[in-house]
N, C-alpha and C positions, 0 to 999 in steps of 0.2 A: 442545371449545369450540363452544358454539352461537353464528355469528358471520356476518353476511351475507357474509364474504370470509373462508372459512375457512383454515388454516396446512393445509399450506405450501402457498408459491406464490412463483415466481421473480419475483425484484424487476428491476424496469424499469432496462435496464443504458445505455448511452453508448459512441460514439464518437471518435473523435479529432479535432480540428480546428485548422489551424495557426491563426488567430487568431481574434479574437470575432465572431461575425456582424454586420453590420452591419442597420439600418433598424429598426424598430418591432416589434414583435411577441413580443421575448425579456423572458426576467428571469433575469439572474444572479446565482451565490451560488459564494461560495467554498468549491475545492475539499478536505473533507475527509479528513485521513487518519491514517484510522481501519479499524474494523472495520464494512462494511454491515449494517443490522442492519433488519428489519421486528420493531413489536415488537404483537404480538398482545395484549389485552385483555378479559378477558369475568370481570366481578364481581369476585371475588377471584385470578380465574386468570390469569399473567401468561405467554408463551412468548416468549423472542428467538428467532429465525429467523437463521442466515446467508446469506450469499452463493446457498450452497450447497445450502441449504431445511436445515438440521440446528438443531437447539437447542443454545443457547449457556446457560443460565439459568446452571448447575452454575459456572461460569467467571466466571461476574460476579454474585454473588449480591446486593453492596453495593447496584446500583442498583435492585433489583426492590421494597424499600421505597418512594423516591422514587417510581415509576411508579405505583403501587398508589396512592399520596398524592395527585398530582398529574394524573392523566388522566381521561379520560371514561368512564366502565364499561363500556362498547361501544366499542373503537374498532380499527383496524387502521393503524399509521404506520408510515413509512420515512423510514431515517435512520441514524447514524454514530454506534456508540461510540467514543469519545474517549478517552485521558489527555493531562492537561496540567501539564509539572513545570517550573517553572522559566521559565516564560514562553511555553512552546510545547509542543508535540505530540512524544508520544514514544510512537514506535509501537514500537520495544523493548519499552518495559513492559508494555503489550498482548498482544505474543508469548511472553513469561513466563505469561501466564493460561494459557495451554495447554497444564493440564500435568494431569496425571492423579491428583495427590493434592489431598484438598480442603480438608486443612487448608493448603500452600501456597495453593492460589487465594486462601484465605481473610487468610491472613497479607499476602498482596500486594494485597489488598483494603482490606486498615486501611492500609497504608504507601503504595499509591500508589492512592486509589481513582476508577475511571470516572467519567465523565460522557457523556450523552447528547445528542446533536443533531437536532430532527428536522429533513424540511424538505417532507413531504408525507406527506396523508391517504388512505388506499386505502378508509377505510370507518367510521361513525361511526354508531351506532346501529343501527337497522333501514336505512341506506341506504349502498350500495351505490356512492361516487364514484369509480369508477376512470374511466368512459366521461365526467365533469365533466372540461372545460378545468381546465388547471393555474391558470390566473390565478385561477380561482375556487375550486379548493383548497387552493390558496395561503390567500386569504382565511381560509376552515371553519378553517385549520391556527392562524391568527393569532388568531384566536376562542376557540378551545378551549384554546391554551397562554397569551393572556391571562394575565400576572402569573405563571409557571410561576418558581421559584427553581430554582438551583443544587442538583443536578446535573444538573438539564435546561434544555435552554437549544432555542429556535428559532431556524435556520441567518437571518445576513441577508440581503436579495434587493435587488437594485436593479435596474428596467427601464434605467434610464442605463448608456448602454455607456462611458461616458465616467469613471463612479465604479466600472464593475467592473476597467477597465483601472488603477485607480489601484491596487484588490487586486491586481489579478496583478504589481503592480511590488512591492508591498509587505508582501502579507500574506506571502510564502515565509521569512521572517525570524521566524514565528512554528509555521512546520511545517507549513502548508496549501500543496498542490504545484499551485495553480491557479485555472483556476475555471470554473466548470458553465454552460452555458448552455441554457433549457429554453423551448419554444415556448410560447408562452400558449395559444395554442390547444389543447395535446394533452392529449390523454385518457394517463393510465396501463396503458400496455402492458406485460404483464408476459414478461422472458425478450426483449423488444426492445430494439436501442440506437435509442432517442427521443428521445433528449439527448446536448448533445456536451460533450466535455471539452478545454479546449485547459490545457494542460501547457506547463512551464518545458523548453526542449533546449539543453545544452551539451556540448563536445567534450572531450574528455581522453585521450590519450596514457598509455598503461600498457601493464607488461611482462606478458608469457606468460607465464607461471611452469606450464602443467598444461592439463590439461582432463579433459575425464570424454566416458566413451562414451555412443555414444543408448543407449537401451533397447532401442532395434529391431537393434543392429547392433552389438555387444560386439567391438571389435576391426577393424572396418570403416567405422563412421559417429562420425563427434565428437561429440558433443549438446554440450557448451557447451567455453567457454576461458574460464580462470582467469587474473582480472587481480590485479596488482600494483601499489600504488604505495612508492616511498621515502619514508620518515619522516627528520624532522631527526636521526635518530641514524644513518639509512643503513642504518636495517633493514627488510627487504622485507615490506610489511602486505598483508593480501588484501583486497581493493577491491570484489570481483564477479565476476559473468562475465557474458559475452555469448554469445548462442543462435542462437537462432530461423533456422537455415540451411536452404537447401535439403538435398533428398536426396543433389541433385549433387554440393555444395559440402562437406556434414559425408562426402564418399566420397573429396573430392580434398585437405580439412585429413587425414585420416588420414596419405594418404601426403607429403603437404608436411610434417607434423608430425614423421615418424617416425626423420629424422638428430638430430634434437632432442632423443629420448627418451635416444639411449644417455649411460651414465655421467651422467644427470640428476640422479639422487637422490645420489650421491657428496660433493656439497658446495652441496647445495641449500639456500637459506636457511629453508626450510620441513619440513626432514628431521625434524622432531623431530613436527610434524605431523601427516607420516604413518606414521610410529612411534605416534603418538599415537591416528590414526584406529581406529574398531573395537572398541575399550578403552573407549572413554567415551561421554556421550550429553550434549554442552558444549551452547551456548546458541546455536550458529549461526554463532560467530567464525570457526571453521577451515575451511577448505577442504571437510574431510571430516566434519562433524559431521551427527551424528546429524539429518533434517528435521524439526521440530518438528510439523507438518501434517501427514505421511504417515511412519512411522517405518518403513516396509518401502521405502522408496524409497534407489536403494542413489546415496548420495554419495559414492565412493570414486572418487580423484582417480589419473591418472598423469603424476608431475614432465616437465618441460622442463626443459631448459636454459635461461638467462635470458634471451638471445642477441634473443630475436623482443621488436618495439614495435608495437603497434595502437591506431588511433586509433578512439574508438568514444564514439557519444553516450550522454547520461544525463539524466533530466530533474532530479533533486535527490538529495544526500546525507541518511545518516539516519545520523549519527556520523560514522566515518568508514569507511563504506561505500555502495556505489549502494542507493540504494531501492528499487529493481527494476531487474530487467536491461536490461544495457547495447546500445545494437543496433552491430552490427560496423557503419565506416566505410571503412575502407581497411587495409593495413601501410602502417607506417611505417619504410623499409628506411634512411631518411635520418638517422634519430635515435637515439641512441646509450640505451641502458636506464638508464644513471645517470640521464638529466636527464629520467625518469618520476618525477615529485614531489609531493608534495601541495599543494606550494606556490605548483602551476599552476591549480589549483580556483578557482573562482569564492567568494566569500564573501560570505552575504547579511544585512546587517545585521540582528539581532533586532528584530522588532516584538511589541508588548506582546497576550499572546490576550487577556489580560482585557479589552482593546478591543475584541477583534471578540465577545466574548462578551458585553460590554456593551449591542452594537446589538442584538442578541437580546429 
C-alpha cells in the first residue's frame, strides 16, 4: 500500500480513570466493545489491522464491500468492529469469527453480520494527521463520513461532560462498558495511553471452584482462580477468574490453596468438565476450553473444594460471565458458598443501540 501512514502501526491505546475529567478541553464518546480495528485504504485495497498490528480481512469479509463503497480512496481510520443483535453488543459473536475455516466466518457473516465504528483519522490523502489536534480530526472525520449508511456508522462525541455522564448511566444497557475521554488538543500517539477510559466497577462474591498455574511456575505460582456463581437451579456456572497477583502472592495462594485441592474432584460440580477438557476445542464456556486467541496456551484447571468465597470486582457482564478479569478484593471467610448467586449482580436496563447509532 502506498499510503502517507503506512500498516502496520500500533493504534493510540488509554488509560483508566475513576471518573470524567472535569473543565473544558475534552470530548467524550462512548466506550465501544468490540474488536479495535485501524482500517487502511489505498484504491481498491482494503487491510484491517488489529490491536495487535495483524490482519483481520479473512474474518470479516462482509464489511470490506461497505468500506470500499463508502470511504475516501486514501485514507488510514481507527475504530471498532462491532456486532449488534437484539438491541446491543455481542462480543460473543465476534469471538466466533476466530476461527480458522472460511466458510464458517463466511456462514456467520450472513447470520450475524459486523458493523463498523469509526472515531478517528490517522491519514487522508497525501496528509499525514496524526501530529493535528483531535478536535480537528474529529471534524476531517465528520466530513469524510458525512451521510455514511449502515454498516458504518461515526462513534458520537460530546465536549458536555454533563451529556457524557448521562451515557455512562445509560448507554451499559446496550453493551457499551463506558466512556472514552480524549484531550482536544492531542495529536495521535501511536502505542501511547493519550486517552482515558473510565469503566463501570462492581463487587460480587463467588466461590473457588479451581485455579490454573502461572506459566512461570507449574506447581509453585497460581496465575489465576476460577469463580463460580449459583444459578436458580443450584448448579454451579463458571463466572471467570481473577489474576493479576504478585510473584509473592500467586507463591503464598499455592500453599493457602493446597488443603483445598485433596479429594476436590470426587464430587465436584464441574467433574464432567474436566473429564471433558483436552477432548474438545468448546467456544470458551468451560473452565478448560480450548483459548480461542492463542490455541497453544494451556487452560487446564486444578478443582478445589467449594469451601473458599471471594469478593472481587468486575466492571460488566457479557451473558453470564465477567467481560474481562475479575481483580481479587479480599476472602470472604464470613460468607457461606450457597448464598454466591447470580441474583446478587447488578442488572442494567437495555437501552436501544439503534439510538446511539442513530446520533452517528
Amino acid at each position: 500500500m502506498d499510503l502517507v501512514v503506512p500498516p502496520p502501526i500500533a493504534p493510540m491505546l488509554s488509560k483508566r480513570a475513576e471518573s470524567l475529567p472535569e473543565g473544558p478541553g475534552w470530548l467524550f464518546e462512548p466506550k465501544w466493545d468490540g474488536f479495535r480495528t485501524l482500517v487502511f485504504r489505498d484504491g481498491d485495497e482494503i487491510l484491517l489491522q488489529s490491536r495487535d498490528q495483524k490482519p483481520m480481512n479473512r474474518y470479516f469479509p462482509e464489511i470490506i464491500p461497505h468500506l470500499l463503497e463508502q470511504l475516501p480512496k486514501k485514507c488510514v481510520l481507527d475504530g471498532e468492529i462491532v456486532i449488534a443483535r437484539e438491541g446491543a453488543l455481542d462480543f460473543e459473536a465476534l469471538q466466533l469469527r476466530i476461527h480458522p475455516a472460511a466458510s464458517r466466518v463466511k456462514m456467520l457473516g450472513e447470520q450475524m453480520p459486523s458493523s463498523m465504528v469509526f472515531w478517528d483519522v490517522l491519514a487522508l490523502g497525501d496528509e499525514d494527521l496524526k501530529s493535528v489536534p483531535f478536535g480537528d480530526r474529529r471534524k476531517r472525520l465528520e466530513q469524510i463520513l458525512v451521510g455514511v449508511k449502515p454498516p458504518i456508522h461515526i462513534t458520537p462525541a460530546t465536549p458536555d461532560r454533563a451529556v457524557a455522564h448521562d451515557w455512562f448511566m445509560r448507554f451499559e444497557g446496550a453493551g457499551l462498558d463506558g466512556v472514552m475521554a480524549k484531550p482536544i488538543s492531542g495529536a495521535y500517539e501511536p502505542d501511547k495511553r493519550s486517552m482515558f477510559k473510565i469503566k463501570h466497577e462492581r463487587t460480587c462474591d463467588c466461590v473457588v471452584a479451581g485455579f490454573r498455574w502461572h506459566k512461570n511456575g507449574k506447581g509453585t505460582l497460581v496465575g489465576s482462580l476460577l469463580l463460580g456463581l449459583y444459578d436458580k437451579n443450584n448448579s454451579l456456572q463458571f463466572i471467570g477468574v481473577t489474576a493479576s497477583f504478585t510473584e509473592k502472592k500467586r507463591r503464598e495462594l499455592a500453599a493457602f490453596l493446597e488443603p483445598y485441592r485433596e479429594g476436590a474432584l470426587e464430587s465436584h460440580p464441574w467433574k464432567d468438565w474436566a473429564e471433558w477438557e483436552g477432548t474438545h476445542t468448546g467456544e470458551g464456556r468451560r473452565p478448560g476450553a480450548t483459548s480461542r486467541w492463542n490455541r497453544d496456551k494451556d487452560l487446564s484447571w486444578e478443582a478445589l473444594r467449594t469451601e473458599l468465597v471471594v469478593e472481587v470486582a468486575y466492571d460488566h457482564m457479557q451473558g453470564t460471565r465477567f467481560r474481562h478479569t475479575a481483580q481479587f478484593r479480599r476472602w470472604r471467610t464470613d460468607k457461606p458458598p450457597a448464598d454466591c448467586r447470580f441474583d446478587q449482580l447488578e442488572v442494567t436496563p437495555p437501552f436501544e443501540l439503534s439510538q446511539i447509532f442513530a446520533q452517528g
